[in-house]
C-alpha positions in Angstrom: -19.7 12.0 29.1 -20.9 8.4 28.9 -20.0 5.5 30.7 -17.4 3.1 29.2 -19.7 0.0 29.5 -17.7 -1.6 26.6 -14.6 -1.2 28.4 -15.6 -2.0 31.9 -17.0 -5.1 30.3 -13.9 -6.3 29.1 -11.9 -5.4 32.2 -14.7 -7.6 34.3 -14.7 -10.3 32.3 -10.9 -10.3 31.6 -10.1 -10.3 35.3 -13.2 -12.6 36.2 -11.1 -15.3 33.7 -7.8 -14.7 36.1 -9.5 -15.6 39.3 -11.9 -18.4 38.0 -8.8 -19.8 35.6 -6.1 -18.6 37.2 -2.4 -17.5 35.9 -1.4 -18.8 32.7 -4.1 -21.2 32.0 -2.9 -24.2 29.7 -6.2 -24.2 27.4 -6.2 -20.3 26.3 -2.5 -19.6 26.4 -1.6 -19.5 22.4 0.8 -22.1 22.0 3.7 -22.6 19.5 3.1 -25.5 17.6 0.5 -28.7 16.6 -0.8 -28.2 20.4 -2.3 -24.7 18.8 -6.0 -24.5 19.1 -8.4 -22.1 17.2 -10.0 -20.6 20.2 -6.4 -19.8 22.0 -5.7 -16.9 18.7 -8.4 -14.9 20.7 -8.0 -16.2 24.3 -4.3 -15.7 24.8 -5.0 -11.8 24.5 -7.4 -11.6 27.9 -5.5 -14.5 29.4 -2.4 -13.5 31.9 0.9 -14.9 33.9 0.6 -13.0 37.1 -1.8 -10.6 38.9 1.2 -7.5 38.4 0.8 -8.2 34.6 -3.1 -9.2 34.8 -3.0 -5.2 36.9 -1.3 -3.1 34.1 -3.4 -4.5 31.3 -6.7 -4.3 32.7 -5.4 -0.5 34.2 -4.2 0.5 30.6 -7.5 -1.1 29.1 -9.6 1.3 31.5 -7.5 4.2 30.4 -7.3 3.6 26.6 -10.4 1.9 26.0 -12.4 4.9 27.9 -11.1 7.4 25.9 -11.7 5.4 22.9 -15.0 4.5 23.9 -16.1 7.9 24.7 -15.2 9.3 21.1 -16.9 5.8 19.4 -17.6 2.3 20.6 -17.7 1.1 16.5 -14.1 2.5 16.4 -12.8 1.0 20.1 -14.2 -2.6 18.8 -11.8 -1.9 15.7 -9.1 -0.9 18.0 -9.3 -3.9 19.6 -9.9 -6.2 16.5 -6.7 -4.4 14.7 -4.3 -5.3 17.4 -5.3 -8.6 18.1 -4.9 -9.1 14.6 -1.5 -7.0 14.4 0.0 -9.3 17.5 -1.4 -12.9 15.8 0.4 -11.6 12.2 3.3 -11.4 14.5 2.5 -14.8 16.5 2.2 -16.4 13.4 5.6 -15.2 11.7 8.3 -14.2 14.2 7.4 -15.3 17.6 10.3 -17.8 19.5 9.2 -18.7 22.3 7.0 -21.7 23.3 3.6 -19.5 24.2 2.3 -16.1 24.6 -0.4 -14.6 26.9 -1.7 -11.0 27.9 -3.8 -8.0 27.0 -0.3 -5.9 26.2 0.2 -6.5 22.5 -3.3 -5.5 21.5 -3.9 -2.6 23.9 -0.7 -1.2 21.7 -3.2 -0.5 19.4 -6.3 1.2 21.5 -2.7 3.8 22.5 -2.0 4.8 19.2 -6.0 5.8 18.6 -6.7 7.1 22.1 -3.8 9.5 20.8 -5.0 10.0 17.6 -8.3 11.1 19.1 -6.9 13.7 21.4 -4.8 14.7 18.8 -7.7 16.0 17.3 -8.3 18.5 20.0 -6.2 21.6 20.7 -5.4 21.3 24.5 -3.9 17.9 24.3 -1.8 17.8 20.7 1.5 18.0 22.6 0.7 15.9 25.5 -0.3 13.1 22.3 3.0 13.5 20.4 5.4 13.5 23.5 3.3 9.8 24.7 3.4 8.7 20.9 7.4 9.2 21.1 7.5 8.0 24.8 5.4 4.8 24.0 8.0 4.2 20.9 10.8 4.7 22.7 9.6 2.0 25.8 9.1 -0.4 22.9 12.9 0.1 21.4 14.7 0.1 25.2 13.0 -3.3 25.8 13.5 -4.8 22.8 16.9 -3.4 22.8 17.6 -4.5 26.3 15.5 -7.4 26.7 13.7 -6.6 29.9 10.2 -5.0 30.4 10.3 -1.6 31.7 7.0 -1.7 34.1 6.7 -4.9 35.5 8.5 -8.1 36.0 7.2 -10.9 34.6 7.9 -14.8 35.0 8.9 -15.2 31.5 10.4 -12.2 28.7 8.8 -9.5 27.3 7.8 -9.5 24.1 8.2 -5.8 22.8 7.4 -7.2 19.3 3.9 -8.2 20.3 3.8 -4.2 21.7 5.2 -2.8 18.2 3.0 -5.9 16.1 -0.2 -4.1 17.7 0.8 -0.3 17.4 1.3 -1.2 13.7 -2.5 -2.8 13.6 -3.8 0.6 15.5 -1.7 2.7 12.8 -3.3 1.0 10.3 -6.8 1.9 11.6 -6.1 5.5 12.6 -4.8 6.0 8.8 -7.6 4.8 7.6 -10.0 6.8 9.9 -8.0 9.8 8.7 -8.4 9.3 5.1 -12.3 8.6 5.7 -12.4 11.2 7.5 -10.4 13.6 4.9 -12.9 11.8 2.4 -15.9 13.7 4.1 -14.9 16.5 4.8 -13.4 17.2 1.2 -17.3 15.7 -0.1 -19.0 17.9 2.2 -16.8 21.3 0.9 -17.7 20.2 -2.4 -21.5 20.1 -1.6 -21.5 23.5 0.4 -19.7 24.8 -2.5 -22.6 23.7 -4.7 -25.1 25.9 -2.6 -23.0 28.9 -3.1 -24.6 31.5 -5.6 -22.2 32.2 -9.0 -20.4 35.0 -9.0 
């Protein structure tokens, strides 16, 4: 087992940028509006609004990323790309309110791999479904409710942001599963080549 270096990274540098910036700093929030800069796309995602919201993320990131990490560190930087990318489609179409910060939206999508990785082996196939259902199910009571199940925040969840970037990792893990399929179909064929004629 290898050490999550990748991960750990991100959770350093991501709670370095709380304590030297401090909670919702003005210049890397992602703001609605001409006030916009490029940079904030990116920096809103490892910037937080409170140490209980800065303390799930960057415990979620340790979990997810890990196991991600551990199967493929190419795959965990996709992870992370395809749920930053899900949450700023989002950001950029159906967001309300006036700015958005936090790790939450994007780590949506290192959840759906993680799962899709242990799904893979035998001893944790029912444990994935039942958290795949779980996690869905958080996402439609909050969104349904308004309130955010975990942790209370100075401002309102955004369960969108949540669904926005399990929609970016879904995207990835289909298209890991058809590569995958891909390879395995391409390698039968070529064992099937060796094989004498009957």
């Amino acid at each position: 087992m290898r050490l999550p270096i990748i991960t750990i990274g991100i959770a350093i540098f991501t709670t370095a940028l709380y304590f030297i910036g401090g909670a919702m700093p003005e210049q890397l929030l992602w703001h609605q509006g001409e006030s916009l800069r490029v940079w904030q796309w990116v920096t809103a995602h490892v910037s937080h609004i409170s140490i209980e919201h800065l303390t799930w993320n960057v415990a979620a990131l340790l979990i997810l990323g890990s196991i991600v990490e551990q199967t493929s560190r190419k795959v965990l930087g996709l992870a992370a790309l395809a749920g930053v990318i899900g949450v700023n489609i989002y950001l950029a179409t159906f967001f309300s309110l006036s700015a958005y910060a936090g790790l939450s939206g994007a780590l949506n999508a290192l959840l759906i791999t993680a799962l899709y990785f242990l799904y893979q082996q035998v001893g944790y196939k029912l444990a994935s479904a039942i958290t795949l259902v779980l996690s869905l199910a958080k996402i439609i009571v909050e969104y349904s409710f308004e309130l955010s199940l975990f942790s209370k925040l100075p401002w309102p969840s955004v369960p969108q942001a949540h669904l926005a970037g399990l929609i970016g990792g879904a995207v990835l893990v289909l298209f890991l599963e058809v590569r995958k399929r891909r390879l395995l179909n391409s390698e039968l064929v070529s064992f099937n080549e060796l094989l004498p004629e009957r």
